[in-house]
C-alpha positions in Angstrom: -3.4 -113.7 -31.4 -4.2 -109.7 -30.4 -6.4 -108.4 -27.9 -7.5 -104.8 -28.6 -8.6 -102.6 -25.9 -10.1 -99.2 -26.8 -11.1 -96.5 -24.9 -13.8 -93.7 -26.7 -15.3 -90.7 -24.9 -12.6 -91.2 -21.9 -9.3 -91.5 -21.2 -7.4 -94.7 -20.9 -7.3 -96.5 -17.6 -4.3 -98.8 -17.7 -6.2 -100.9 -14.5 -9.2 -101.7 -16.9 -7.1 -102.5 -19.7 -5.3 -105.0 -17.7 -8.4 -106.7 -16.7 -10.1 -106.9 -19.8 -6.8 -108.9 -21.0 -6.6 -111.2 -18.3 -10.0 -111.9 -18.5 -10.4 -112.6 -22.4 -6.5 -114.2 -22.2 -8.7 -116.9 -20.0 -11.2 -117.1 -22.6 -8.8 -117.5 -25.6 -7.2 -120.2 -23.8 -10.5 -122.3 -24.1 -11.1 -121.7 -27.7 -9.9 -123.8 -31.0 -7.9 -121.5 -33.1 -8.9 -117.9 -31.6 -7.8 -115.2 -34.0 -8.0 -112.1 -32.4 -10.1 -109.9 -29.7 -11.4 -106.7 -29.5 -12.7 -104.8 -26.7 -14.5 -101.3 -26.9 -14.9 -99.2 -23.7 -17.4 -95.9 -24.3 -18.5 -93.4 -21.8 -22.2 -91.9 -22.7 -23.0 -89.5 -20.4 -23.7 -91.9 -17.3 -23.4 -95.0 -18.6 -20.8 -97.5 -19.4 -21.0 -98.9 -22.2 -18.6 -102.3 -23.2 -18.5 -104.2 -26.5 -16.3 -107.2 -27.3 -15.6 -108.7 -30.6 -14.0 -112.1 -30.5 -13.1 -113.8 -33.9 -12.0 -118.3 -33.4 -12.2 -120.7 -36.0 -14.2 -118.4 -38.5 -16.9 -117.5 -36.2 -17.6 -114.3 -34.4 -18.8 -113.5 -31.2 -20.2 -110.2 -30.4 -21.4 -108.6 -27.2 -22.6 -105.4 -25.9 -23.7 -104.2 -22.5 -23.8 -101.2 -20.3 -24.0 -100.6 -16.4 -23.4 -97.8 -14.0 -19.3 -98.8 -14.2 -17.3 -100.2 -16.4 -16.3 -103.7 -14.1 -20.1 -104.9 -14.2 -20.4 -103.6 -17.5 -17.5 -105.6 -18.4 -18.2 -109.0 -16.6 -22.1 -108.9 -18.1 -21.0 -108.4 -21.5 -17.9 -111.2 -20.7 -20.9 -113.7 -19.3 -22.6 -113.3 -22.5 
């Protein structure tokens, strides 16, 4: 099981990266046969923009969202 975290536009912030694997390590823990996760950070201007891909048992998940930082950004698009 892998969890991607990528970082476009910016540069990498090791304290967001942690989160997001803690928080989809949670996830994947709940899930039957979880393959692999993938989440994209991108800064646009003035938004925050988050996208996570999660693959389990042949199906996909997919979510997008954007706030005014990448924490609400992130917990939206984790809600989802």
């Amino acid at each position: 099981m892998e969890i991607r975290v990528t970082f476009r536009h910016m540069e990498p912030e090791p304290e967001l990266k942690s989160y997001a694997e803690q928080e989809i390590a949670h996830l994947l823990k709940l899930l039957h046969r979880p393959n692999d996760a993938q989440v994209i950070f991108t800064q646009e201007k003035n938004r925050c923009l988050v996208e996570m891909n999660i693959s389990a048992d042949g199906t996909q998940f997919f979510s997008q969202e954007q706030a005014d930082n990448f924490y609400l950004a992130f917990d939206q698009a984790f809600s989802k």
